[in-house]
N, C-alpha and C positions, 0 to 999 in steps of 0.2 A: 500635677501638684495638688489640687483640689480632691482626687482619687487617694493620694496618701493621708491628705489631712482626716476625710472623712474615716479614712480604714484604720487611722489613728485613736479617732474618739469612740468608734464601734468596737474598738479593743482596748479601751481603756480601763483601767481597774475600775470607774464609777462612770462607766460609758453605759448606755443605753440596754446592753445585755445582765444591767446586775440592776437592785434595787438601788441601788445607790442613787442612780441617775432617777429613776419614778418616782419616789417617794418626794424629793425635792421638786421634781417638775409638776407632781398633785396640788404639793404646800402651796402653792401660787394661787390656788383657788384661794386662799385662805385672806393672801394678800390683796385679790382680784375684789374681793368682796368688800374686804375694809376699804377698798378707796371707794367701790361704789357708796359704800354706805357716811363717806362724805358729804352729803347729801342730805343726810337725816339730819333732822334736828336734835340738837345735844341732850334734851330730855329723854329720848331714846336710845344714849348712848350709855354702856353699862361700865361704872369702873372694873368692875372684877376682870370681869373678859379681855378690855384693853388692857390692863395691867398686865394678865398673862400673856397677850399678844407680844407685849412690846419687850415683856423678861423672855419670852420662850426667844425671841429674834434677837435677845442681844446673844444668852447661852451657848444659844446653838452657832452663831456665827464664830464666835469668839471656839468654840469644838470644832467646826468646821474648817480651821485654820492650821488646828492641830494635828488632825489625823492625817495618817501615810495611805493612800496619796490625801491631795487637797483638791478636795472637793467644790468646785466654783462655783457649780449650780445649787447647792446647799445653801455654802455662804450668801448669794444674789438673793436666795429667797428670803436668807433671815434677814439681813440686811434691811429688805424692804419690809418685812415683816416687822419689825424694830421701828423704822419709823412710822410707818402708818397706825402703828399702836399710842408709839408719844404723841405722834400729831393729832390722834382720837381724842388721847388723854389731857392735854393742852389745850382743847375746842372745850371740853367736857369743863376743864378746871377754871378756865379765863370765862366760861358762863354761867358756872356755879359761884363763882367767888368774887370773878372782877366786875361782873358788869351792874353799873347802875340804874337800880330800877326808877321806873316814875314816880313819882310821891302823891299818895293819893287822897285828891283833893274829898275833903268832905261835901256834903249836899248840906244845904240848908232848907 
């Protein structure tokens, strides 16, 4: 059973013999990175780049859903690619806007 599954996906229209399959399983790096970079402090986080993170993941998932065949490894990447952008953008925005700073005492 295991031997037909696998000879299932190695001859899949977006199995491992076409780009379909590399191209989505590369994009991971991309994913891989932004949650490393959870880590960074929010001054180093760029709105531009997460903005495009997070639209490139919704687009592509939401295309990903439509094409013949459907593409699962696509969509997982955008997916994740989509959130790890909003939740950049959400780190980035709730410490630009929300947080309160300390008020700073004068010297005499």
């Amino acid at each position: 059973m295991a031997t037909s599954k696998l000879q299932a996906l190695w001859n899949h229209p977006a199995g491992p013999k076409t780009i379909h399959f590399w191209a989505p399983t590369f994009k991971w790096g991309i994913s891989i990175a932004n949650i490393a970079d959870f880590a960074k402090p929010t001054d180093k986080i760029s709105y531009p780049q997460q903005f495009a993170v997070a639209c490139t993941g919704v687009i592509w998932s939401r295309y990903s859903m439509v094409i013949t065949p459907k593409n699962w490894n696509l969509f997982s990447v955008n997916v994740a690619m989509a959130g790890t952008g909003i939740y950049q953008l959400a780190r980035k925005i709730k410490n630009d806007f929300a947080s309160e700073e300390e008020p700073i005492i004068a010297k005499e």
